[in-house]
C-alpha positions in Angstrom: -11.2 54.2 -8.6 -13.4 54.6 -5.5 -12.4 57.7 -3.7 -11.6 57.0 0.3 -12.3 59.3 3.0 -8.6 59.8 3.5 -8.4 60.8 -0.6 -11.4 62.8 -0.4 -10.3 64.9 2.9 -6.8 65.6 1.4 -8.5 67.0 -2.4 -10.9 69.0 0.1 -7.3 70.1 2.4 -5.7 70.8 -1.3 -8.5 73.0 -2.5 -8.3 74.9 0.8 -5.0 75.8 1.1 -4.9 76.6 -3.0 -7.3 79.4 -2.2 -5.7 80.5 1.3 -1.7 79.2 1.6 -2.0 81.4 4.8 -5.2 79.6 6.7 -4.5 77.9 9.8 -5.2 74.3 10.9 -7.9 75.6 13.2 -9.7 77.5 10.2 -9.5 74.1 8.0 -10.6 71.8 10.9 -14.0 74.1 11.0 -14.5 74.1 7.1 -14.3 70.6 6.7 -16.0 69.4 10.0 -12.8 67.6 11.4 -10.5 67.7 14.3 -7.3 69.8 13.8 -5.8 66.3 14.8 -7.1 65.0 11.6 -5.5 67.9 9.6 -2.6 68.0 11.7 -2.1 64.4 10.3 -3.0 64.8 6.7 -1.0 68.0 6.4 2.0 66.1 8.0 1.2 63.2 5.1 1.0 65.1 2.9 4.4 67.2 3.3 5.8 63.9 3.8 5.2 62.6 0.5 6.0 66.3 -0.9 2.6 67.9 -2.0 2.9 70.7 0.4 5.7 73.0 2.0 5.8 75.2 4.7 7.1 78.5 4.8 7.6 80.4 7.7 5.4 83.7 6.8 5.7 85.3 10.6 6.8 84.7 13.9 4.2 82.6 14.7 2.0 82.1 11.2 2.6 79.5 8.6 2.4 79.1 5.3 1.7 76.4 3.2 2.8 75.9 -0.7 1.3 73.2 -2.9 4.1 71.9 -4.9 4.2 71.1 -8.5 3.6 67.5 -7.5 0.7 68.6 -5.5 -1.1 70.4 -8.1 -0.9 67.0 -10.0 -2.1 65.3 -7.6 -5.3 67.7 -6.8 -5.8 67.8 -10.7 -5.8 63.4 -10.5 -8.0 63.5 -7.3 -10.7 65.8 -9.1 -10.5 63.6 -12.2 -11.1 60.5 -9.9 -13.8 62.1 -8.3 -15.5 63.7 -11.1 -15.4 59.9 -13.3 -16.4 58.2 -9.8 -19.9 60.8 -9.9 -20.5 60.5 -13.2 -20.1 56.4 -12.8 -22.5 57.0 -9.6 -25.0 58.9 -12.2 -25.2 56.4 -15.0 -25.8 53.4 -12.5 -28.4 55.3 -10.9 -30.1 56.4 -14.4 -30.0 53.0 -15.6 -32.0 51.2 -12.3 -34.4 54.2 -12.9 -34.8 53.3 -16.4 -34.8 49.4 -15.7 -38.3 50.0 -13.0 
């Protein structure tokens, strides 16, 4: 399975919020170099399709839960990623080994 930018950006949105549930959109928009409109829309995705949750943790601070369903799917995006390098690796190897 070739991972997408879409796939990629929401493992990389995933792994963020799994080690901070309390980081803002700002914060992720600077860690992954892209526009809080771009994780605006992901997070939105990706609460729509019930991966994450949001819980009201102050007046004005959010925090978001990765469902069970979400966990699955980080664990299947890091799977696809992991074959897709190791896929990337053997092609390379064996053009090296061809010249």
């Amino acid at each position: 399975m070739e991972t997408s930018p879409d796939t990629a950006r929401e493992l990389a949105l995933l792994e963020t919020i799994e080690r901070d549930p309390d980081v803002t959109q700002a914060s992720i928009a600077t860690q992954l170099g892209v526009a809080v409109g771009t994780v605006n829309w992901h997070l939105k995705r990706l609460i729509e399709k019930g991966y994450v949750k949001i819980k009201r943790a102050e007046r004005k601070k959010l925090r978001y839960i990765i469902t069970p369903e979400g966990i699955a799917l980080r664990a299947r995006l890091t799977v696809d990623y992991i074959e897709q390098q190791f896929n990337l690796y053997r092609r390379t190897r064996k053009r090296v080994q061809e010249h």
